[in-house]
Structures are given as structure tokens and as C-alpha cells.
C-alpha positions as CSV (number, residue, x, y, z in Angstrom):
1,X,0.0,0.0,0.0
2,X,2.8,2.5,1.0
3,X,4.3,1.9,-3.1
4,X,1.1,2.6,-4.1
5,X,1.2,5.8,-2.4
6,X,4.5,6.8,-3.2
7,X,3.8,5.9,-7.2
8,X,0.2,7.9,-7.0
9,X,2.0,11.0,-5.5
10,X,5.0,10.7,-8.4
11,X,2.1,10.5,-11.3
12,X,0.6,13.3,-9.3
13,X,3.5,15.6,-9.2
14,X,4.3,14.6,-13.0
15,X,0.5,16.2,-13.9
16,X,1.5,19.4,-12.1
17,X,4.0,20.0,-15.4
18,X,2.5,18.1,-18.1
19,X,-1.0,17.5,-16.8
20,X,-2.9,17.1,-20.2
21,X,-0.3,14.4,-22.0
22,X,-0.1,12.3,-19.0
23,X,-3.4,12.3,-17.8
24,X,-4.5,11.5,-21.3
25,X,-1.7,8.5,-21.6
26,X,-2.4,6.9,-18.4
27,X,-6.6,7.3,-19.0
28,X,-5.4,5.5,-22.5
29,X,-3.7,2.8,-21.0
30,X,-6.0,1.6,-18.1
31,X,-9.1,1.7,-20.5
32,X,-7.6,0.0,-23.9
33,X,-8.0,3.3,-26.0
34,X,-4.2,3.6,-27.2
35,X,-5.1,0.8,-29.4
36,X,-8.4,1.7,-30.8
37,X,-7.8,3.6,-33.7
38,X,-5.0,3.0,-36.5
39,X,-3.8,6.5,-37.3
40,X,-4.0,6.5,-41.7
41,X,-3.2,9.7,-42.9
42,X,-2.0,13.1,-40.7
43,X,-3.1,16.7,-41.9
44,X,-1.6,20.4,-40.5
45,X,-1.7,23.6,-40.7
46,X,1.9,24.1,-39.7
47,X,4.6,23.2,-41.3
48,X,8.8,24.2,-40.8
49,X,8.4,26.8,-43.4
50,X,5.7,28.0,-42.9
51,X,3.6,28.1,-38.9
52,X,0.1,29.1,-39.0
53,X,-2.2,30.3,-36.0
54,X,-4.3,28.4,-35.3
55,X,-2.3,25.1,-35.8
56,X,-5.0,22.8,-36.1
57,X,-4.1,18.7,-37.0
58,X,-6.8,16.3,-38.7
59,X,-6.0,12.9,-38.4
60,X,-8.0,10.0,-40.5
61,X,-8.3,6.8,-38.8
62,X,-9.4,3.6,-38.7
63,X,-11.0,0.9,-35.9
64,X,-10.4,-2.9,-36.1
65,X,-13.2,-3.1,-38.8
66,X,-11.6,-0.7,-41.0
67,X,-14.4,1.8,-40.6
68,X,-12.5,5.1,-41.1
69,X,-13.2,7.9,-38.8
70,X,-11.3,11.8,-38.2
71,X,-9.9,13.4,-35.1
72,X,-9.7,17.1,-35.1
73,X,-7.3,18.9,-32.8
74,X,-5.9,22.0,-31.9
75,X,-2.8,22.8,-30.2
76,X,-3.3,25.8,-28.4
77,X,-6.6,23.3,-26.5
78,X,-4.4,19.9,-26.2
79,X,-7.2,19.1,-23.6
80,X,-10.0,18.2,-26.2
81,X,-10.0,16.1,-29.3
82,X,-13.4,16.5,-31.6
83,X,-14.2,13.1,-33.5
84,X,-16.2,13.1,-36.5
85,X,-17.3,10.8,-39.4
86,X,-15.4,10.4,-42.5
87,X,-16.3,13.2,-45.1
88,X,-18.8,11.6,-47.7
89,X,-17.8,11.7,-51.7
90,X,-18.9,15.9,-51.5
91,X,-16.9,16.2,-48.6
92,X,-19.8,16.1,-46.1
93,X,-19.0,15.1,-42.4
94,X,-20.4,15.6,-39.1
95,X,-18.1,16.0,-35.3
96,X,-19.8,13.4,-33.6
97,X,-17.8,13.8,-29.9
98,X,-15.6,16.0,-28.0
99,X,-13.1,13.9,-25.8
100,X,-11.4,15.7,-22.9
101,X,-8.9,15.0,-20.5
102,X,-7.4,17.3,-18.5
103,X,-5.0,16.6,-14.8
104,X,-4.3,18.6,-11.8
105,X,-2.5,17.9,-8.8
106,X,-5.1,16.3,-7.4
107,X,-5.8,13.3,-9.9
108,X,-7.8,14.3,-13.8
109,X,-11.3,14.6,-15.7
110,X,-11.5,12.9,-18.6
111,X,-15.1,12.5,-20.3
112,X,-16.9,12.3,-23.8
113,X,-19.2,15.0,-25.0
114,X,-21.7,14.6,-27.6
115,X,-21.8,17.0,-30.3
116,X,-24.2,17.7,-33.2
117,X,-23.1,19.5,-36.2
118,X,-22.1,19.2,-39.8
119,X,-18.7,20.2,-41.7
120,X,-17.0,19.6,-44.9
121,X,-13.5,18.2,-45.6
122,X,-12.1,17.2,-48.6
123,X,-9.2,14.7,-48.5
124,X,-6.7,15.0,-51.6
125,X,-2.8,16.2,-51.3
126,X,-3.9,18.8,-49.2
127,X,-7.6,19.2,-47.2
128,X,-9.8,21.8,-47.2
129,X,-11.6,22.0,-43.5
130,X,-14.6,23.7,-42.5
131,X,-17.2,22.7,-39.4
132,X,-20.2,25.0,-40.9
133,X,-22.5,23.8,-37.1
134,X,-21.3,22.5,-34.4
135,X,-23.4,22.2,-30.9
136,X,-22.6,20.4,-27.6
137,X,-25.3,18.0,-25.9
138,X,-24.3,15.9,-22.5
139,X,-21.8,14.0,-21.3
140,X,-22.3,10.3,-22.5
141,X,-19.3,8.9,-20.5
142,X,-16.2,9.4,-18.6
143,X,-14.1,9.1,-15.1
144,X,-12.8,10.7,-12.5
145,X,-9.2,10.5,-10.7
146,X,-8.7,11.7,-7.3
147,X,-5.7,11.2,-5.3
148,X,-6.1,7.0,-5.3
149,X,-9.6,6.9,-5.6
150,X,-11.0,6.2,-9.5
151,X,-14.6,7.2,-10.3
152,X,-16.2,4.4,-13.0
153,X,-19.4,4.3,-14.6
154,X,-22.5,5.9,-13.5
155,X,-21.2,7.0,-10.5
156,X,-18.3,9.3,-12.6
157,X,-21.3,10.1,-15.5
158,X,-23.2,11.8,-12.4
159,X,-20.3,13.6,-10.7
160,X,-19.2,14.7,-14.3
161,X,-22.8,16.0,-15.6
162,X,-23.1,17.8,-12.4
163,X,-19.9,19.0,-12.8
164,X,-20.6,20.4,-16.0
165,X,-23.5,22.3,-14.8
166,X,-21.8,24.0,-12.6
167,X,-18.8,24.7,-14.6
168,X,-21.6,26.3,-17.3
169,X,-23.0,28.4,-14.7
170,X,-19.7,29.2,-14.0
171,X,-18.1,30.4,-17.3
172,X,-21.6,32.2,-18.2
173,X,-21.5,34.8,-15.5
174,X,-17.5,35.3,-16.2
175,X,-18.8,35.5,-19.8
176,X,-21.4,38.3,-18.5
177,X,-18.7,40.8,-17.5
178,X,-17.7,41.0,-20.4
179,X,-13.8,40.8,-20.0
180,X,-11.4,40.0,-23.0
181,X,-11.0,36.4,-24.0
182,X,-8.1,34.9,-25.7
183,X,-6.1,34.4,-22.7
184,X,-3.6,31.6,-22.3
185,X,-4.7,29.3,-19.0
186,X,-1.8,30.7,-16.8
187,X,-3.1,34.3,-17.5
188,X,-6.4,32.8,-17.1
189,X,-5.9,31.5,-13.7
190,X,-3.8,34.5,-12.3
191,X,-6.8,37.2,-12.9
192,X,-9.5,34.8,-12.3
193,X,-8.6,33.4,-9.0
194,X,-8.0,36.0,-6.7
195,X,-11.9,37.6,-8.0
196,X,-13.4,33.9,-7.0
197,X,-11.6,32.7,-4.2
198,X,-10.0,35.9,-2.1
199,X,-9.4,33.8,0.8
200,X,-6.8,31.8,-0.7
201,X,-4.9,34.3,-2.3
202,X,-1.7,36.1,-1.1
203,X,-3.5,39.5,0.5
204,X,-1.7,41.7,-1.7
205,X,-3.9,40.1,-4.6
206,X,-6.9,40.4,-3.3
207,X,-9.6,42.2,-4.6
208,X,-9.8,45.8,-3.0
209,X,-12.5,45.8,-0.6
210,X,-13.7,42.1,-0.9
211,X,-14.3,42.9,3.1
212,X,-16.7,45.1,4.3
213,X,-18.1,45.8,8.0
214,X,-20.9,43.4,9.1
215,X,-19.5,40.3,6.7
216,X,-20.7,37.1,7.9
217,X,-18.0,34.6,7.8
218,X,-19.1,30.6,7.3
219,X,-16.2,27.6,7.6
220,X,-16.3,25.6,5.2
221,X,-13.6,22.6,3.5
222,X,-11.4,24.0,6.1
223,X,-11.9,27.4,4.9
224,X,-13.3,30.9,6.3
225,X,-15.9,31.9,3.3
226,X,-16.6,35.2,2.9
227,X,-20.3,35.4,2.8
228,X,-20.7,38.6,2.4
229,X,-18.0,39.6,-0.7
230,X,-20.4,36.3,-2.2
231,X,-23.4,37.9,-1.8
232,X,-22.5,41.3,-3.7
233,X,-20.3,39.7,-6.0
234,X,-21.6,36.5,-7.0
235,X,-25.5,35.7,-8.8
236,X,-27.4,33.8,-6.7
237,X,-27.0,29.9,-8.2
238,X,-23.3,30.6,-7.6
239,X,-23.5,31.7,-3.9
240,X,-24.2,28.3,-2.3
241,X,-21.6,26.4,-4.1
242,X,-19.3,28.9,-3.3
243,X,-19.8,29.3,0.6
244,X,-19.5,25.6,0.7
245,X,-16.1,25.1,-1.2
246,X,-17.8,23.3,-3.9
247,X,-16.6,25.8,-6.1
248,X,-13.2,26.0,-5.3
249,X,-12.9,22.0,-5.2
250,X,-14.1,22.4,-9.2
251,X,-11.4,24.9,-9.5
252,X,-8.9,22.9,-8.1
253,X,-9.8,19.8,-9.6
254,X,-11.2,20.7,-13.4
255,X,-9.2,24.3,-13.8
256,X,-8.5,23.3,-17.7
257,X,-12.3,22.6,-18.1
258,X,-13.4,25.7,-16.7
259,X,-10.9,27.2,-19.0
260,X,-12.0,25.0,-22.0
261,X,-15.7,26.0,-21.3
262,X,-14.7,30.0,-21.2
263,X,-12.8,29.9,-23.9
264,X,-15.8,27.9,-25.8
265,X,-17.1,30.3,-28.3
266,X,-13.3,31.3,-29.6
267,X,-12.9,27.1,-29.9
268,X,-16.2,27.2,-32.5
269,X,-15.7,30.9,-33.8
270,X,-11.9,28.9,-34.9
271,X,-13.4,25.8,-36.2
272,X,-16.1,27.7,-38.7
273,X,-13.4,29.4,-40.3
274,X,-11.4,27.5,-43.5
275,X,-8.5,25.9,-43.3
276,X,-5.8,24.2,-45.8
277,X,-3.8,21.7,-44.2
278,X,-0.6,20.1,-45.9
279,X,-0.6,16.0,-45.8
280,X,2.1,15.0,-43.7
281,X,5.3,12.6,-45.1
């Protein structure tokens, strides 16, 4: 039991520095997934000569049937992979699933989101790459890792809808203040934590006034909440899970999803533009 320990804390302090590749790595190996798919052909956007923003990779694969199959991906998200069908004889195609998987130092989220949409590739030398719709609708699987405990089955598809709700309630009040977008998830996490969680923050980055005379304080996950700076700052659906710690535990545990889901409309406003992408030797 005490190697078991020791190894969990190692992969743990690994995700801290490459939490994404990792996470998705180990998720790959304990469920089988590594092998699924038999990569075919590679498409990018960047090449040595010549490096595009976004750099967006399109790979056609195959399952153990044959039954071909593309993976969309974009570098500057390494957290989410978009599947869709392989593009009819005009090109047609629809995304069919978002994949994420995303670590912390407390363990990962990883979970499959089903999309609706339709998009055209063509597949020659070079592919031409367009999602014209794309639209999100619930989380049909997943798991969750924390510390040594592993989340399976219903029990994971329940913490991870729930999740999601919250993390959408979330991002659409951040969304509501109308601050810039575009931000890398360092940048991300410096301005937005010291607005959400004052209490954990060094003081000097603390909001200015996030205490005013007659705050209520509640203790909660070992931590003093501020009720009052939650009620004038927060709307009211975020105010319990706040002054429980709920919210914090999301934003230790799923930051890159919270970032992912803020970052959202920039993901699709990307993916409905055109791209070319070179075929890879």
C-alpha cells in the first residue's frame, strides 16, 4: 500500500508539469484506447516553413473493422480532441464527440461530450476543413481520478454531468462581465482566482474591498468563506456552491475545463473558419 502511495503521488507531481499528455496517456492505457484507432493519414496547418495560427491537426483513422473515422485537434486546446465521421464523396461530415482530458494535482477529468453538427472536408494532397455547425449536448461517459480513488461508470457520469452544470453556470457569469477572451490558461488562472476565491490568495492580490463591516463569515472545507463579498459579488446559483467550497474543489480539480468551457465560443468561432492543411510525409 505504501508503493502505491509513493507511485500515486510521483504520477501526481508529474501532472502538475505536463497534466494534459499524461493524464490522457495513463486514462489511454488503463481503458484500452491507445489501441483503438489506426492512425491513416496526418493533416496540419503548420509546417517548418511555414507556422500558422491556429495550428489545427486532422487525423484519418481507422478501428479494427476498417471503418475510417477523423480526429480534429488543436494545439493551443491539447485538452479536447473533436471526432467526427469520415467526409462523404462531397466532402460532407459531421463531429460526432468532444473527448477531454485534463489533470491537476489532485488526480484528472476525462469524459466524452456529444456533439451535433455538420462540416465539410475534402481529403486529396492537401484538405480543405470547414465545421459550418457545431453544438454540444451531454456528457455520455467518462471518469474521475482523485488522489487513489478512481470514479467508474454511473457514478463518474453523475459527478461529471453535475460538474458540468456547474462549470456552465460558472463560465456564463465570467462571460457576463464582459472581460477579454483569448487568454492563455496561466493568464487565465492569475486574474480569475483572486476575484473567485479571495481567501486563498496572497492578500496583496486580493480584490480591493472584498471585506466590508458586518461580513458574515461561514467555515467551510477547512476554509473561512466570505459570505458577504459572495453575496455582492456572485448571482445567486453561484452563492451556495461557493460558501460551501464546492466551487473552489471544481477549480482545483477541473481548472482546464473551466478554461476550455470559457474559452468555448473562440474554440467554435476557430473551427467555422477555413483551413488548408498540408498532408504530412
Amino acid at each position: 500500500m505504501k508503493v502505491i502511495k509513493i507511485f500515486i503521488l510521483v504520477i501526481l507531481t508529474f501532472l502538475i508539469f505536463n497534466c494534459v499528455s499524461l493524464a490522457e496517456k495513463i486514462g489511454q492505457t488503463l481503458d484500452g484506447s491507445a489501441s483503438k484507432f489506426k492512425t491513416v493519414s496526418v493533416y496540419s496547418t503548420s509546417s517548418k516553413n511555414n507556422k500558422q495560427k491556429p495550428e489545427i491537426k486532422i487525423s484519418v483513422v481507422e478501428n479494427k473493422s476498417k471503418e475510417k473515422s477523423i480526429i480534429i485537434t488543436i494545439k493551443e486546446f491539447p485538452m479536447l480532441k473533436i471526432y467526427g465521421s469520415f467526409p462523404d464523396e462531397k466532402g460532407a461530415f459531421s463531429p460526432t464527440e468532444l473527448e477531454f482530458i485534463a489533470g491537476s494535482t489532485h488526480g484528472w477529468n476525462e469524459y466524452s461530450l456529444e456533439l451535433m453538427g455538420t462540416g465539410n472536408l475534402k481529403l486529396e494532397d492537401t484538405a480543405v476543413f470547414k465545421i459550418e455547425e457545431i453544438e454540444s449536448i451531454q456528457v455520455t461517459k467518462g471518469r474521475i481520478q482523485r488522489y487513489d480513488t478512481r470514479l467508474t461508470g454511473n457514478e463518474a457520469l453523475s459527478a461529471l454531468r453535475n460538474r458540468r452544470e456547474r462549470i456552465i453556470s460558472l463560465t456564463e457569469w465570467m462571460a457576463s462581465l464582459s472581460l477579454a477572451k483569448g487568454q492563455t490558461v496561466k493568464e487565465f488562472e492569475e486574474y480569475w482566482q483572486p476575484v473567485l476565491f479571495p481567501e486563498v490568495v496572497p492578500k496583496k492580490k486580493r480584490p480591493q474591498g472584498w471585506i466590508q463591516d458586518g461580513d458574515v463569515f461561514k467555515n467551510a472545507e477547512n476554509i473561512r468563506w466570505n459570505t458577504g463579498y459572495t453575496e455582492r459579488k456572485f448571482p445567486e446559483e453561484l452563492r451556495p456552491i461557493r460558501n460551501s467550497g464546492t466551487l473552489l474543489r471544481d477549480w482545483e480539480e477541473s481548472l482546464y475545463w473551466i478554461y476550455m468551457a470559457y474559452e468555448w465560443e473562440n474554440i467554435v468561432e476557430l473551427l467555422y473558419k477555413e483551413y488548408t492543411l498540408t498532408k504530412n510525409k
